[in-house]
VOBA-284777 format. One line per 3 residues: number of its first residue (from 1); their letters; for each residue y, x, z of C-alpha. Coordinates in pm, 1 decimal. Layout:
N
NUM = a = Y/X/Z ~ ...
This chain:
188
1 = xxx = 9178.4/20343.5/16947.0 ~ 9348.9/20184.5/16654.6 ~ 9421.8/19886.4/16759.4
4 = xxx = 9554.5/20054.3/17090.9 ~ 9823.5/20228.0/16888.9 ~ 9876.8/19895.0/16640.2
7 = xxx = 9948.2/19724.1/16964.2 ~ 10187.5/19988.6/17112.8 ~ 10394.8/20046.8/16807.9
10 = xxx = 10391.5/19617.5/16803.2 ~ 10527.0/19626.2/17149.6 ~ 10761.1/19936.3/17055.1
13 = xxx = 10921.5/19739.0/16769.2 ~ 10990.9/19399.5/16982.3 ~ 11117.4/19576.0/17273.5
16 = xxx = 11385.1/19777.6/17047.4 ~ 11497.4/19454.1/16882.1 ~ 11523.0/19299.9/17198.6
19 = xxx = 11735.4/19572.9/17328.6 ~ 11928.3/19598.3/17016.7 ~ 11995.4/19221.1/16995.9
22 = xxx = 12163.8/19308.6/17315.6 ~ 11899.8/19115.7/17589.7 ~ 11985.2/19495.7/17733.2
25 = xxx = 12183.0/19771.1/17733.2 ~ 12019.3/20135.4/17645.3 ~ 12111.4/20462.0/17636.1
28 = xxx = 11883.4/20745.5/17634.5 ~ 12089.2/20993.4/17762.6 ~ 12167.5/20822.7/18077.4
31 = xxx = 11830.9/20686.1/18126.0 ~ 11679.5/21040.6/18103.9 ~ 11959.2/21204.5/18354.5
34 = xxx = 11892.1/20915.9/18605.7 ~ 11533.3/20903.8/18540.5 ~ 11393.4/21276.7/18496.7
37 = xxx = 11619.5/21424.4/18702.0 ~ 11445.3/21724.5/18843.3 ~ 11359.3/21718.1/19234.0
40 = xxx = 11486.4/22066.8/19285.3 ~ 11883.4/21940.1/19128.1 ~ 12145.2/22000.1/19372.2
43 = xxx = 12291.1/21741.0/19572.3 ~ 12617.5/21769.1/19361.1 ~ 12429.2/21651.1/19079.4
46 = xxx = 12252.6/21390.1/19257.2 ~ 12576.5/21233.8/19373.7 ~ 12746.8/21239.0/19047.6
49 = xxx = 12407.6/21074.5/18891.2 ~ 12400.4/20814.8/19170.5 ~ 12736.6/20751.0/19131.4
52 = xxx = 12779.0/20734.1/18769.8 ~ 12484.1/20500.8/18675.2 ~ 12554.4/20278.8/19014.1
55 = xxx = 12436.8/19948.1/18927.2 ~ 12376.1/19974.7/18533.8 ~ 12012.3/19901.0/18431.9
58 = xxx = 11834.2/20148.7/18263.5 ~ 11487.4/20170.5/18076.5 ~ 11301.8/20490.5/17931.7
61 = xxx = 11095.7/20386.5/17682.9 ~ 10769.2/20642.1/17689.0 ~ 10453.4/20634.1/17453.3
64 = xxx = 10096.2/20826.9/17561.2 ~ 9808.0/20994.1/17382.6 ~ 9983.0/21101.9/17069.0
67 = xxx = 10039.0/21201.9/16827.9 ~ 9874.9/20977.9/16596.7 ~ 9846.5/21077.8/16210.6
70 = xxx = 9954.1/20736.7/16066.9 ~ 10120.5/20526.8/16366.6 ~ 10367.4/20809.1/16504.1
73 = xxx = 10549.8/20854.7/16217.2 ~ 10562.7/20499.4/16156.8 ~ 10712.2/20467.7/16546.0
76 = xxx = 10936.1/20748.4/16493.5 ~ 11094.1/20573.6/16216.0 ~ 11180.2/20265.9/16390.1
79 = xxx = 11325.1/20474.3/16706.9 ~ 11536.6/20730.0/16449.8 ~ 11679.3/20339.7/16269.5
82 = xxx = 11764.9/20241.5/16599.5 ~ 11901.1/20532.5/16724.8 ~ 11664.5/20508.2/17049.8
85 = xxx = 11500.2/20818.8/17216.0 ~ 11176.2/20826.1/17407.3 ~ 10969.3/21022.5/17541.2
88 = xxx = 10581.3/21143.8/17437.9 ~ 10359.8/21247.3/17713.3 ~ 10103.6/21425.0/17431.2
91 = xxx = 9697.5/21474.2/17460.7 ~ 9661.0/21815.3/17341.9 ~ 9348.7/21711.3/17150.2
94 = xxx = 9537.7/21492.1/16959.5 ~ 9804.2/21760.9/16861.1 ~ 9569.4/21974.7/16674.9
97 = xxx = 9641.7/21881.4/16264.7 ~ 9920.7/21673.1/16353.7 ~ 10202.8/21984.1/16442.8
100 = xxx = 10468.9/21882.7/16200.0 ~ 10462.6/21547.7/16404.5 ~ 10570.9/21724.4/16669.8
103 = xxx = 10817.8/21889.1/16547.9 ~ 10954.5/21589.5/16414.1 ~ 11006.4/21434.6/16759.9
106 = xxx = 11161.6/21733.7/16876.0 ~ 11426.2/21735.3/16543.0 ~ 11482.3/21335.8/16653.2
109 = xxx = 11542.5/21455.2/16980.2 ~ 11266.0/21278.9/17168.0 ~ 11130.8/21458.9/17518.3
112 = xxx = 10811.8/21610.2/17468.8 ~ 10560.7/21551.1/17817.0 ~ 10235.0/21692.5/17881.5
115 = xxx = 9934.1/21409.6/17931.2 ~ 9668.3/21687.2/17973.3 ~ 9442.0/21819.9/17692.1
118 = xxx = 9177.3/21594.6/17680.2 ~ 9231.2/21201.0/17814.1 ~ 9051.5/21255.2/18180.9
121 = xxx = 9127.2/21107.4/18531.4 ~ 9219.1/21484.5/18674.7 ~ 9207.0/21365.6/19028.8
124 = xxx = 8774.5/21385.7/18995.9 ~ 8807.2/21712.8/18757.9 ~ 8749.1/22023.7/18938.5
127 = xxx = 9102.0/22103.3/19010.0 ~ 9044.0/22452.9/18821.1 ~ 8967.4/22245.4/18531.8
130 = xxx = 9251.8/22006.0/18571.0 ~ 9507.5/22304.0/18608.3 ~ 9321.5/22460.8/18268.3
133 = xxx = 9356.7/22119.4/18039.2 ~ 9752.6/22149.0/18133.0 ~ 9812.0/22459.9/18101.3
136 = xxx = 9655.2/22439.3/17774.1 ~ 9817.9/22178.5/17620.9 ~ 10143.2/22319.6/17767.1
139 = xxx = 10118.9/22662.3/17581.7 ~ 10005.1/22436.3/17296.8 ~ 10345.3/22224.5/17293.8
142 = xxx = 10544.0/22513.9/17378.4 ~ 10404.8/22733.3/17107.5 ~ 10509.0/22453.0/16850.3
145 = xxx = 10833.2/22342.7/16996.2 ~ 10976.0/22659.9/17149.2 ~ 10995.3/22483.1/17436.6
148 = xxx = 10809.9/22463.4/17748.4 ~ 10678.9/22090.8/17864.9 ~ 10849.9/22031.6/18211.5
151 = xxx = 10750.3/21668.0/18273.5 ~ 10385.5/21550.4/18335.9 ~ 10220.4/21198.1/18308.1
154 = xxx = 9816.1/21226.0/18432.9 ~ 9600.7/20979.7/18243.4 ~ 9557.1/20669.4/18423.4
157 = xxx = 9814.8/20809.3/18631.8 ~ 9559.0/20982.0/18841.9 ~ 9716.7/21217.1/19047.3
160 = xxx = 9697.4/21393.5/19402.2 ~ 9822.8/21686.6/19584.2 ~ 9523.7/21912.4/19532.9
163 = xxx = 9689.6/21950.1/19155.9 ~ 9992.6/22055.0/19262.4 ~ 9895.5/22357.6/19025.3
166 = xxx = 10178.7/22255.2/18776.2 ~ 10475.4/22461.8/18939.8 ~ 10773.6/22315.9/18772.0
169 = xxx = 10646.5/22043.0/18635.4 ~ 10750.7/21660.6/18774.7 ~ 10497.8/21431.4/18782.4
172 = xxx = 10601.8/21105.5/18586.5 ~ 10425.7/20801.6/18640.9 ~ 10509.2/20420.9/18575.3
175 = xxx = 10704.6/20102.6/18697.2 ~ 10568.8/19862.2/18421.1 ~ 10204.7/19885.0/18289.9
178 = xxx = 10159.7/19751.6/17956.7 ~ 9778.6/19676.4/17999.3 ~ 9749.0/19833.6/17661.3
181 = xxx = 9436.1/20004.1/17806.3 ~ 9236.5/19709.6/17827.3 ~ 8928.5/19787.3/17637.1
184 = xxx = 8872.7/19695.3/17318.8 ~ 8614.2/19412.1/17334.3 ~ 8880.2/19230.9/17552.9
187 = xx = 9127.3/19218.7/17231.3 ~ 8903.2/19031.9/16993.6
């Protein structure tokens, strides 16, 4: 596990100099209207989304499984320098002890996700079970934030329509896969 977060934080810090040595443009706000807009927005806002970001390359840059005690901070630093925002899809184990964390990403302005309570593919979980582990953490983020999560990323980005037990939540998943998952004897 620590190398897993060494490695993200790594990538973290080389992609924000790259976009700050201006390789690309970035800027959260737009990214997260154009990229989390909810499915239930009105056309109106649709429209004025599509037409405002027509063309312009965008990137969200999104981090899993925190928080971590020593490396979230550490990222969190680097984005507030930067001035970047990103977005944490939590593991509600891993919020436990680590609530001022939290809070911090929320004071930087960073969206706060749900990634279930414990780190399991929910599409073989009893879907009872699966529905539990995010409501859980969600009440668990909420009751630190203020703020309910509304956007979900399943681990391994296991998902299916049995599990649509998340009312108002949108399902985020991923265009680029970092292969930061690769297990740990493969890093040597």
């Amino acid at each position: 596990m620590k190398i897993r977060w060494k490695l993200a934080c790594l990538l973290a810090v080389i992609v924000l100099d790259i976009v700050f040595a201006g390789a690309l443009f970035f800027n959260y706000s737009e990214a997260k209207n154009t990229l989390f807009l909810p499915a239930d927005a009105g056309g109106e806002a649709k429209e004025e989304v599509r037409e405002q970001f027509s063309g312009s390359k965008q990137i969200a840059l999104t981090f899993d499984d925190g928080p971590h005690s020593v490396y979230t901070p550490l990222l969190l630093d680097g984005l507030r320098k930067r001035g970047v925002h990103a977005t944490f899809f939590l593991l509600g184990e891993n919020v436990k002890g680590k609530e001022a964390i939290v809070k911090q990403m929320q004071e930087d302005g960073h969206l706060i996700g749900n990634h279930g309570y414990s780190h399991v593919q929910m599409s073989r979980e009893a879907v009872a079970n699966a529905c539990e582990q995010i409501e859980e953490n969600n009440r668990q983020i909420e009751a630190i934030t203020g703020v309910r999560p509304q956007y979900l990323r399943p681990p391994y980005g296991s998902w299916n329509e049995e599990l649509e037990c998340t009312t108002n939540m949108t399902v985020v998943l991923w265009d680029v896969d970092t292969f930061d998952t690769v297990r740990q004897w493969r890093i040597k």
